[in-house]
Short mmCIF file of the C-alpha atoms (twelve columns), coordinates in Angstrom:
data_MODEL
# 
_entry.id   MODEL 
# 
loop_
_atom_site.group_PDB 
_atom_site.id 
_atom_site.type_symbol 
_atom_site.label_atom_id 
_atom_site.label_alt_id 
_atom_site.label_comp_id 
_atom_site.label_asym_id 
_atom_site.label_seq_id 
_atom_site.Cartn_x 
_atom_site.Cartn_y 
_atom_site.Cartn_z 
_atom_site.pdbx_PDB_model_num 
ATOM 1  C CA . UNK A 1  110.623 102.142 98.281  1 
ATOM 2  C CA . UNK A 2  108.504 99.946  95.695  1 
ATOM 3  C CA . UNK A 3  107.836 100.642 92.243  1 
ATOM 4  C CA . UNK A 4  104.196 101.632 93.077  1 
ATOM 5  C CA . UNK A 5  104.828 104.151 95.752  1 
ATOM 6  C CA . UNK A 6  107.649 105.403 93.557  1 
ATOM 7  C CA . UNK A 7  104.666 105.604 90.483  1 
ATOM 8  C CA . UNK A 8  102.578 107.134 93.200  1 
ATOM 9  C CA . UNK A 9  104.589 110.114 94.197  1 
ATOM 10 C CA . UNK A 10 105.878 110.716 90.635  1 
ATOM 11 C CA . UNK A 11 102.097 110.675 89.742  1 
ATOM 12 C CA . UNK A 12 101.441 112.839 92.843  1 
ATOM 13 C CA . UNK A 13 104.607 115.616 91.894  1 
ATOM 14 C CA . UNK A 14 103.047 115.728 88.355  1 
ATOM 15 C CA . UNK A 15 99.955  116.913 89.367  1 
ATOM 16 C CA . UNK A 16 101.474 118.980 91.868  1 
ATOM 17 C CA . UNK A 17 103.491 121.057 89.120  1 
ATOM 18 C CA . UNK A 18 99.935  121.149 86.962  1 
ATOM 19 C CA . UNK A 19 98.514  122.914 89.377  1 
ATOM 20 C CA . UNK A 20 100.798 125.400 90.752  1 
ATOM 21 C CA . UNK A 21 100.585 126.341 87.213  1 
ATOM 22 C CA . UNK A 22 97.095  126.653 87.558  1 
ATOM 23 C CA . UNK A 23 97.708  129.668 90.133  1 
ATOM 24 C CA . UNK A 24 96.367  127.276 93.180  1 
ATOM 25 C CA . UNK A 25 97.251  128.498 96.736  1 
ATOM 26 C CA . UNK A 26 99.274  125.224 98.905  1 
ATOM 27 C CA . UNK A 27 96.116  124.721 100.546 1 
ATOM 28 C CA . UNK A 28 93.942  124.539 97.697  1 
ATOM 29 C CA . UNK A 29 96.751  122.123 96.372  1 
ATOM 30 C CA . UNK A 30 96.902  120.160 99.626  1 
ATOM 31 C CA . UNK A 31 93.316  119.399 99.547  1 
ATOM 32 C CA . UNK A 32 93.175  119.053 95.699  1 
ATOM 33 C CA . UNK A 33 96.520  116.376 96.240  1 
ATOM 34 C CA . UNK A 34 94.928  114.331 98.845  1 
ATOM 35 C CA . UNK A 35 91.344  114.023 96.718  1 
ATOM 36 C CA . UNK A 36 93.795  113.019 94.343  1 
ATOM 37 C CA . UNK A 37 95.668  110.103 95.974  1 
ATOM 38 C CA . UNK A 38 92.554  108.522 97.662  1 
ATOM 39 C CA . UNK A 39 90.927  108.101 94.043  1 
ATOM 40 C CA . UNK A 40 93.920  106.309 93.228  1 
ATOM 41 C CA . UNK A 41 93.994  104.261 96.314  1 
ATOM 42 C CA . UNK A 42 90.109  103.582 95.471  1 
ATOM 43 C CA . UNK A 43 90.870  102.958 91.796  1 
ATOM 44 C CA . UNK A 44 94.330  100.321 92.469  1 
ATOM 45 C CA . UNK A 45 91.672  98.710  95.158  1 
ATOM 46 C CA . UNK A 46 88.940  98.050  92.761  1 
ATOM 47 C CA . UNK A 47 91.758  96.978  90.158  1 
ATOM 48 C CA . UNK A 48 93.285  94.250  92.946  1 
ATOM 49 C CA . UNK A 49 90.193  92.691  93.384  1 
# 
């Protein structure tokens, strides 16, 4: 693997752990998780171009 999808999934595991702490059910986390990694996708897009 890169050292970006490496940063990604750490980034991903973090806020993972955050919110199981929060109490959130897997699906709540599964949808909050994937919110989460498209805003980064949109936000390393914008930073590319």
């Amino acid at each position: 693997m890169t050292q970006p999808e490496l940063e990604l999934i750490m980034l991903v595991e973090n806020r993972d752990v955050l919110l199981i702490g929060q109490g959130k059910d897997y699906a709540t986390r599964k949808q909050a998780l994937n919110a989460y990694v498209q805003a980064l996708r949109t936000k390393q897009l914008r930073g590319a171009a």
